[in-house]
C-alpha positions in Angstrom: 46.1 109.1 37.4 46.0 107.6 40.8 42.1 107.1 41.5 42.9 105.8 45.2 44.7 109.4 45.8 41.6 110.9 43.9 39.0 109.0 45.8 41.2 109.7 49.0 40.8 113.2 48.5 37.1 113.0 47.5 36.5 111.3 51.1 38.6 114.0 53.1 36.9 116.7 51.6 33.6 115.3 52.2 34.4 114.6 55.3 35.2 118.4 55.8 31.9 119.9 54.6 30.0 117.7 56.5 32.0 119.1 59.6 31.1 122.7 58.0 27.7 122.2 57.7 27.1 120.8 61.2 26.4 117.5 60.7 29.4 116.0 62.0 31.7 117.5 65.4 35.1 118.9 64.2 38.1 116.6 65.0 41.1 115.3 63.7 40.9 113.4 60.4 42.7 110.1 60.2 44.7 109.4 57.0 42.3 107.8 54.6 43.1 103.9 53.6 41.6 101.9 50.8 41.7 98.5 49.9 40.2 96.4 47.1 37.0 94.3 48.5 37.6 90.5 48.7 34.3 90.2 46.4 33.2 92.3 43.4 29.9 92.8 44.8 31.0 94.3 47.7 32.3 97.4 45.2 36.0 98.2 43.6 36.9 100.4 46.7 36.4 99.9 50.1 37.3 102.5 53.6 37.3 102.0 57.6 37.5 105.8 57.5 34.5 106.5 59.7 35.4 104.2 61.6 38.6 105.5 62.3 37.8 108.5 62.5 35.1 108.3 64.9 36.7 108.6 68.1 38.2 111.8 67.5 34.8 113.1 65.6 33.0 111.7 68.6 29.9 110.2 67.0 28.9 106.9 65.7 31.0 105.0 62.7 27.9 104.6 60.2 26.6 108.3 61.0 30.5 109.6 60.0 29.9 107.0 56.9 26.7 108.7 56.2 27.8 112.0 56.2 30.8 111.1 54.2 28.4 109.5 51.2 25.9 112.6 51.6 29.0 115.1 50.7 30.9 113.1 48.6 31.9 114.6 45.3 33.7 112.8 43.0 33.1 112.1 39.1 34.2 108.4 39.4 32.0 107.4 41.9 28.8 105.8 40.9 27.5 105.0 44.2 28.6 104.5 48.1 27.2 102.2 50.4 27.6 101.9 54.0 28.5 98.1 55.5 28.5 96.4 58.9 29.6 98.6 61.9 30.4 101.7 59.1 32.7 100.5 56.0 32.2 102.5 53.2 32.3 100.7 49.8 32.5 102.6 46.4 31.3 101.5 43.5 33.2 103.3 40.5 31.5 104.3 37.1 33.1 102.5 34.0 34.9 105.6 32.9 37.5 105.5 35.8 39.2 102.4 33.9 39.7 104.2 30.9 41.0 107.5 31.7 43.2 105.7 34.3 44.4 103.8 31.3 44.9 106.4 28.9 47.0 107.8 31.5 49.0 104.8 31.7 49.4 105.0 27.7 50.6 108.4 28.2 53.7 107.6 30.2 55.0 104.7 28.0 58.3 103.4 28.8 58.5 105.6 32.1 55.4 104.5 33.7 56.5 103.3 37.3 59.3 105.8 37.3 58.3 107.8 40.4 59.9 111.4 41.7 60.4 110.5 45.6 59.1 111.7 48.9 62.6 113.0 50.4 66.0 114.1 48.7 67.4 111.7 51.0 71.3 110.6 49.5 71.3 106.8 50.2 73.6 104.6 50.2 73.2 100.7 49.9 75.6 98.3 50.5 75.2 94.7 50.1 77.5 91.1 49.3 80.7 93.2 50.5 82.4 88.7 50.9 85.8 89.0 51.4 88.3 88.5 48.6 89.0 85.1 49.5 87.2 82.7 47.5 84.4 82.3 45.2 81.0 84.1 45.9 78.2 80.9 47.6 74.7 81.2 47.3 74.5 83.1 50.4 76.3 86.1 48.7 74.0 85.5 45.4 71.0 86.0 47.6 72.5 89.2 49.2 73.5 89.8 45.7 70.3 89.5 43.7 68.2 91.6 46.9 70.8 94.2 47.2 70.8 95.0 43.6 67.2 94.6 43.0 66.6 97.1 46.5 69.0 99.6 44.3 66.9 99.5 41.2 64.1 100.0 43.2 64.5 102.3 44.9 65.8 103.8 41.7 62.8 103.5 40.1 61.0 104.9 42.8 63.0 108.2 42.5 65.8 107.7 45.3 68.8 108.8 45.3 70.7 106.0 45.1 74.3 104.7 45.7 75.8 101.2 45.1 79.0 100.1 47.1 80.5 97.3 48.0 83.2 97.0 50.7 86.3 95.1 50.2 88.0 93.8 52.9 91.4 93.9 52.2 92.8 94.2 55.8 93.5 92.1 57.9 93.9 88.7 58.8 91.9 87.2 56.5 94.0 88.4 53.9 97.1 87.6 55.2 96.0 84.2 55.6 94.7 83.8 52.2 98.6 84.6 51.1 99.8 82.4 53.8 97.4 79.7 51.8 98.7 80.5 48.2 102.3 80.1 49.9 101.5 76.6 51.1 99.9 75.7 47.9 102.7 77.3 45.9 105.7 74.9 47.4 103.3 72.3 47.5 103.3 72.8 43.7 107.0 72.1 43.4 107.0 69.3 46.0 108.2 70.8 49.1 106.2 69.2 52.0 104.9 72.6 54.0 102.4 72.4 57.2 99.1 74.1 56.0 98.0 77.8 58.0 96.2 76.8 61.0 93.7 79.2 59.7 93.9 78.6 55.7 91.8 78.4 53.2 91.3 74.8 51.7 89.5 75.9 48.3 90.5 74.8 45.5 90.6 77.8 43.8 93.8 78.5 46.5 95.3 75.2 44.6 94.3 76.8 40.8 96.1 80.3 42.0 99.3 78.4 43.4 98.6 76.7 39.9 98.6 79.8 38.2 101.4 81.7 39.4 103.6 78.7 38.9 102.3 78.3 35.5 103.3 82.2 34.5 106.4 82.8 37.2 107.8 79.6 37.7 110.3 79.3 40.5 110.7 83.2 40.6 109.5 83.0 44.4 111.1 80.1 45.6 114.0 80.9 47.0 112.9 84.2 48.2 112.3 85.0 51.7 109.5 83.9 52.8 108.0 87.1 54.6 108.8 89.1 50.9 107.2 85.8 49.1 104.0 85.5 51.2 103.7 90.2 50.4 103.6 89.0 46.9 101.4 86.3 47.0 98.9 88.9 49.4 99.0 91.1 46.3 99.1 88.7 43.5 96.0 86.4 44.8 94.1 90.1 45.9 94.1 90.9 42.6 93.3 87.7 41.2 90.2 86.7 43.9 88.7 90.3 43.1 88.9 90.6 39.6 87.1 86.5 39.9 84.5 88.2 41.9 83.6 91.4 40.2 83.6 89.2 37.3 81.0 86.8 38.9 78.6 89.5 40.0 78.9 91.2 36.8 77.5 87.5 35.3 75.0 88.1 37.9 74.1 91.5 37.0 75.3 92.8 39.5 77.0 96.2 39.3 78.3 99.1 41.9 79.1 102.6 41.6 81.6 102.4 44.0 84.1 99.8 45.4 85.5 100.8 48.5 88.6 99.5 50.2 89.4 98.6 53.6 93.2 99.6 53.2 92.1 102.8 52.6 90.9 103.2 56.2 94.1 101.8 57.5 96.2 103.6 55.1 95.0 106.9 55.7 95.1 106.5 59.7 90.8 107.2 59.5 90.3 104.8 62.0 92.8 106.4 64.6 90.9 109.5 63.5 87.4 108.2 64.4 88.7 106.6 67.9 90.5 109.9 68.7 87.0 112.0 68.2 85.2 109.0 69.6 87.6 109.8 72.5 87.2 113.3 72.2 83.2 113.3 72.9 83.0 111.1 75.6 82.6 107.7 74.3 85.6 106.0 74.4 87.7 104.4 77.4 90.3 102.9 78.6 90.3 99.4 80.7 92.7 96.6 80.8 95.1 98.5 78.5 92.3 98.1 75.6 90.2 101.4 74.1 86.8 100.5 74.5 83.2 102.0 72.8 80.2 102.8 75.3 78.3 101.2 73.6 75.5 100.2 76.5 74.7 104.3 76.6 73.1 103.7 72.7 71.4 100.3 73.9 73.7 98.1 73.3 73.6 95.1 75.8 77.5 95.4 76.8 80.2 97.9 76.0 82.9 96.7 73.0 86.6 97.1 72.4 87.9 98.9 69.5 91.5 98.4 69.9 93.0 95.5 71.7 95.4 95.6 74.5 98.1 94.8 71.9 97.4 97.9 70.1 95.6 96.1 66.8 92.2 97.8 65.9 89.3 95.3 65.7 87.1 94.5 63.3 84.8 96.6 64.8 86.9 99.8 64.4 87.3 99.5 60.6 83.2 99.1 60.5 83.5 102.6 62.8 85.5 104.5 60.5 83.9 102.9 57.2 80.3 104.6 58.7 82.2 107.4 59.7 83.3 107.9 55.8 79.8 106.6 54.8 78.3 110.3 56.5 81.3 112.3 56.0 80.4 111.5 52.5 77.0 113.2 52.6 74.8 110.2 52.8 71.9 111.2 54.8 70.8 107.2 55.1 72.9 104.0 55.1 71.1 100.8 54.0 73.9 98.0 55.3 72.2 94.2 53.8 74.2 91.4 56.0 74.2 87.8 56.5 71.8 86.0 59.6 75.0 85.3 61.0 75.3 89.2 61.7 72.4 90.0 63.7 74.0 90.3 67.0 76.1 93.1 65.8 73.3 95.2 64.6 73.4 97.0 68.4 76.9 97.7 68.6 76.9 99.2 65.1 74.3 101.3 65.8 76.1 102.4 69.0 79.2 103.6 67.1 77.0 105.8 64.6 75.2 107.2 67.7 78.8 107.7 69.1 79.5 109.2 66.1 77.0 112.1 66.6 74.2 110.7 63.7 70.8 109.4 64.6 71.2 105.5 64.6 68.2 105.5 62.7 70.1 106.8 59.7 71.7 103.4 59.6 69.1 100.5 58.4 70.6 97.1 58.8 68.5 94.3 56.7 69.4 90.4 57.6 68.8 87.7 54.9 67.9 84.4 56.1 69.8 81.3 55.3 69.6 79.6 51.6 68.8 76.0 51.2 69.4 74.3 48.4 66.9 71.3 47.0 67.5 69.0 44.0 64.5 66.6 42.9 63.1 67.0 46.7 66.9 66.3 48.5 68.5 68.5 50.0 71.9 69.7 48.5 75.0 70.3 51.3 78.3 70.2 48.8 79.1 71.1 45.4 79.6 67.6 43.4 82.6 69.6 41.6 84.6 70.4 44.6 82.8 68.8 47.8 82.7 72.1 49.2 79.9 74.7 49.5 77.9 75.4 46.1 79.2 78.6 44.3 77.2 81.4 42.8 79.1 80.5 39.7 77.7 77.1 40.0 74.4 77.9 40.6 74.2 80.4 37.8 75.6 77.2 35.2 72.9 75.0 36.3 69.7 77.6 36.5 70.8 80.5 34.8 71.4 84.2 36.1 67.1 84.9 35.6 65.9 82.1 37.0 68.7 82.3 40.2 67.5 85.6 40.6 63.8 85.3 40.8 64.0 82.4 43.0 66.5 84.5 45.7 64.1 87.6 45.6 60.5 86.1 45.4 60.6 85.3 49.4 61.0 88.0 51.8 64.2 88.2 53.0 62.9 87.5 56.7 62.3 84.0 56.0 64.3 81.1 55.1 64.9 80.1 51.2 64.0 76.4 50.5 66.0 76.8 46.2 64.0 74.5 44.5 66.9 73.4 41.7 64.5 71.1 39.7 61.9 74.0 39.8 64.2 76.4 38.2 65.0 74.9 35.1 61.8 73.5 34.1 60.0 74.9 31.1 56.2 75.1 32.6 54.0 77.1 34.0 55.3 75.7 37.1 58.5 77.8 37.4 57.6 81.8 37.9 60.2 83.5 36.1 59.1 80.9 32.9 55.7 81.9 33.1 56.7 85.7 33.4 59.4 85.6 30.6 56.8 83.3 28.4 54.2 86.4 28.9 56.8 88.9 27.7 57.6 86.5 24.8 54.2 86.0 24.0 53.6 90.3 23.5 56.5 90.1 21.3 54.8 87.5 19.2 51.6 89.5 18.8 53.6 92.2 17.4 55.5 90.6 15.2 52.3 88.9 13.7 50.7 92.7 13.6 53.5 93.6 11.4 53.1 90.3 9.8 49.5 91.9 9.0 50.1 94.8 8.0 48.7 96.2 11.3 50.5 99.6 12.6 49.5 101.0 16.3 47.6 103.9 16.2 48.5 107.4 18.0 45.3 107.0 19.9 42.4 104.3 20.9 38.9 104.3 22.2 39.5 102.2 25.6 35.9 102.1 26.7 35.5 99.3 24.0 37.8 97.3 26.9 35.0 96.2 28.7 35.8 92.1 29.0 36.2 90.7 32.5 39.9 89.8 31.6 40.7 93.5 29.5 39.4 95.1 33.3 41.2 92.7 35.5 44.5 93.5 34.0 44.0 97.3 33.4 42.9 97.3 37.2 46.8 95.2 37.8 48.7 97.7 35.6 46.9 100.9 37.5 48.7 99.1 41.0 51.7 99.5 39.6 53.1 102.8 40.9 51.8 102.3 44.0 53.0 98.9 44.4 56.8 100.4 43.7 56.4 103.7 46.3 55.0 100.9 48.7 57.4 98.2 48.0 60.5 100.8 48.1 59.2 102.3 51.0 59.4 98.7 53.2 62.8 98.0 51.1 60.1 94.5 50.0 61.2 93.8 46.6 59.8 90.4 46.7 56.5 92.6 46.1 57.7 93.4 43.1 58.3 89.9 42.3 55.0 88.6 42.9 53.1 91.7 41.6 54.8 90.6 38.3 54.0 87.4 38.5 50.3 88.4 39.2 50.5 90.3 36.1 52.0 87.5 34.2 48.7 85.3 35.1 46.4 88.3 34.3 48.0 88.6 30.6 48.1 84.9 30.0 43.8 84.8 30.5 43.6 88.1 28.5 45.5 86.3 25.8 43.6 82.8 26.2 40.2 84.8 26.2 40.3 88.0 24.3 41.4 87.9 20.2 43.4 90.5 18.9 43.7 89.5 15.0 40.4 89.6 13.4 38.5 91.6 15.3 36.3 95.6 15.1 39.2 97.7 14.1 38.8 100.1 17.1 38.8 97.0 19.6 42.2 95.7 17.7 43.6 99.2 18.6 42.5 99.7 21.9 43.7 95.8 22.5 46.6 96.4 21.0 47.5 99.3 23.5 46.9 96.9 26.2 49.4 94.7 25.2 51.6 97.3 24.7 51.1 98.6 28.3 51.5 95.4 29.7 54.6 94.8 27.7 56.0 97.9 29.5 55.5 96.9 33.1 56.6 93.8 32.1 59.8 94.2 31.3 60.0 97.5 33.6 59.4 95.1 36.2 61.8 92.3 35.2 64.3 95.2 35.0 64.2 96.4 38.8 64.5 92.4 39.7 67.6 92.5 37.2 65.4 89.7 34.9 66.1 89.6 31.0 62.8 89.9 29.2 63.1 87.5 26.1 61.3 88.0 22.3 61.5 84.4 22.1 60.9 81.2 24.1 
């Protein structure tokens, strides 16, 4: 039961008779908002409906308010009173709570599992490093958004695909093998100058390591082109096997995992530059195949394959969207690094090019991550002096805590990672205070059965009538709106600090409010509260990809 959409109603059709009657001019109706009031007394609902609506009725705010509270009919309301230039403020009767709440009962385990607006098939594709090296915080923070975005949307009845992108093309790869080549003779002594371009990881000196370790001198003396196609293929295999398995520790999983070679390999991106060419959009200049890119608002035009011949970078990202809509995705949500904001345009360009609305493509930046440890800022890893791993941060803070902390700011701001904060056991750290709420449900059932107690099929919940009983049915009735709204804006921080919110509502329930010991009927109906809360709990922690512990 959604008593906003009921109340919403209530005030349209009200609205309407009073335009019947006379007593109003007919007009166009403006969608009908509601918030909660700021202060109690001010009512549980309030509306600028007659004040929107007042331009195109023609007539005075408070008269369209009036008319409004004189043809109202609804069975929650107790009273409406008009405020200041003609906000409407609804004061509900007590029953509204509890029917809301049985409601809530009802659906159990799938309460906040919503059927969506559109059939829409979308796609979301976030981290998509290259194979290189180890995953940094950067990627966990794509990571833990792009994952959470999927179960949200999820949740919120979306259609939903998870992909990654590996790119296993191009330079970057053959200087990653170029590296493992270095490091390889460097193993058996041979003084080699290092790629100009290289990687100087360490994990480049543990794969040399490695395949010396189970090959031996197998590669040595073979030529150094054939030995450098091995190493490609060798550390490939190794770096992406060490990055699904770090994402995995992260929980983070995909449905599909789709390689760049493939593009190359089955001549697509010859394909998409040929119909590109084919409907106008391509040209030729300097001996290079450019992309109009200005006639899609781009602020200059961009090549797509060099003078030489090589495709760009740019013309693998063409034919990857190409594939992406050839597939049937009717939206593609792309999650990229700050660093990638600039290429937003061009990118858009090509799908426009490509004959789709650019608008089917939704490009979300996440701001830089800073890391902070006892106040100080934290540049280098103290393992390896080089950039702090995902790996690393999930052995210091853990794969919950790392995951809150990356999702609880919206991604348009910058992320100050408190380190201390993370691992603290207080009420300080969020995802210990939510976690310690779910623990804390879990230890009221277990005394129950310690009792004696079983739930009952059914409960009286007009008995919940305590400040603390109302202010946390009233958090767990947001709920489903909270995930349409928070899916709809692709916010999951929303999620994380309604949770959070709810955390803070259970702990004063459970500080005020006694469950053992009290009127039978009140134990039962408490008892569903708990229960209920417990749901969205961990129904909450799930779409955030957050463990909800028994125990503490």
């Amino acid at each position: 039961m959604d008593i906003k959409e009921i109340l919403a109603g209530a005030i349209k059709n009200a609205a309407l008779s009073a335009i019947a009657k006379g007593t109003i001019k007919e007009g166009e109706l403006p969608e009908v908002l509601l918030e909660v009031p700021p202060q109690k007394e001010f009512g549980d609902f309030a509306s600028n409906f007659a004040m929107q609506s007042a331009r195109t009725l023609k007539c005075n705010p408070r008269m369209v308010a009036q008319a409004v509270i004189d043809n109202l009919d609804c069975a929650y309301v107790e009273k409406a009173e008009i405020a200041g230039p003609g906000f409407i403020n609804f004061y509900l009767k007590d029953n509204w709570l509890s029917d809301m709440f049985a409601h809530i009962v009802e659906a159990g385990e799938n309460y906040g599992n919503l059927t969506a607006p559109s059939d829409e098939k979308i796609q979301i594709e976030y981290v998509s490093a290259n194979p290189t090296g180890p995953l940094h915080v950067g990627h966990g923070r794509g990571a833990a958004v792009g994952s959470s975005l999927a179960n949200l949307m999820k949740a919120a009845g979306y259609n939903v695909t998870r992909e990654y992108y590996i790119n296993d093309a191009g330079n970057q790869i053959n200087n990653l093998a170029a590296s493992v080549n270095a490091r390889y003779l460097e193993a058996f002594g041979i003084d080699v100058e290092f790629p100009e371009n290289g990687y100087h990881g360490h994990d480049i000196i543990d794969t040399a390591e490695r395949i010396k370790r189970i090959y031996g001198d197998k590669f040595l003396h073979m030529d150094e082109e054939k030995r450098i196609e091995e190493f490609r293929t060798i550390a490939l295999k190794e770096k992406l096997a060490a990055l699904k398995e770090d994402l995995e520790a992260f929980n983070v999983t995909y449905d599909v995992w789709f390689s760049e070679q493939t593009l190359h390999d089955g001549n697509k991106i010859k394909e998409a530059c040929d119909y590109l060419t084919e409907r106008g959009y391509m040209y030729e200049k300097d001996g290079a195949l450019w992309l109009k890119a200005t006639e899609y608002g781009d602020d200059k035009d961009r090549v797509v394959i060099r003078d030489n011949g090589v495709p760009t970078y740019f013309a693998a990202d063409i034919a990857y969207h190409r594939n992406k809509f050839e597939r049937g995705f009717d939206r593609v949500i792309n999650l990229w690094g700050a660093d990638h904001h600039g290429y937003i345009a061009r990118m858009k360009a090509a799908v426009g090019a490509l004959g789709y609305n650019p608008d089917q493509l939704e490009v979300l930046i996440l701001q830089m991550v800073s890391l902070y440890r006892n106040g100080e800022l934290v540049k280098m890893s103290k393992r390896t002096g080089q950039s702090v791993t995902l790996n690393e941060l999930i052995e210091e803070v853990g794969t919950d805590a790392a995951r809150f902390f990356f999702v609880m700011r919206s991604i348009d701001s910058q992320l100050d990672f408190d380190l201390t904060l993370a691992t603290e056991k207080s009420n300080e750290n969020p995802v210990y205070y939510i976690q310690y709420a779910h623990a804390r449900i879990c230890s009221i059932f277990r005394q129950l059965k310690e009792a004696g107690i079983e739930e009952a099929a059914s409960a009286d919940y007009s008995l919940l009538t305590e400040p603390t009983e109302t202010e946390l049915i009233k958090k767990l009735g947001e709920y489903p709106e909270l995930i349409a709204a928070a899916a709809k804006e692709r916010a999951v921080h929303r999620v994380a600090h309604y949770v959070h919110e709810l955390a803070g509502l259970f702990h004063s329930f459970y500080n005020q409010c006694r469950i053992l010991g009290v009127d039978p009927e009140l134990q039962q109906a408490r008892i569903k509260l708990v229960k209920a809360t417990q749901h969205v709990l961990r129904h909450a922690l799930g779409i955030l990809g957050v463990s909800a512990p028994e125990r503490m």
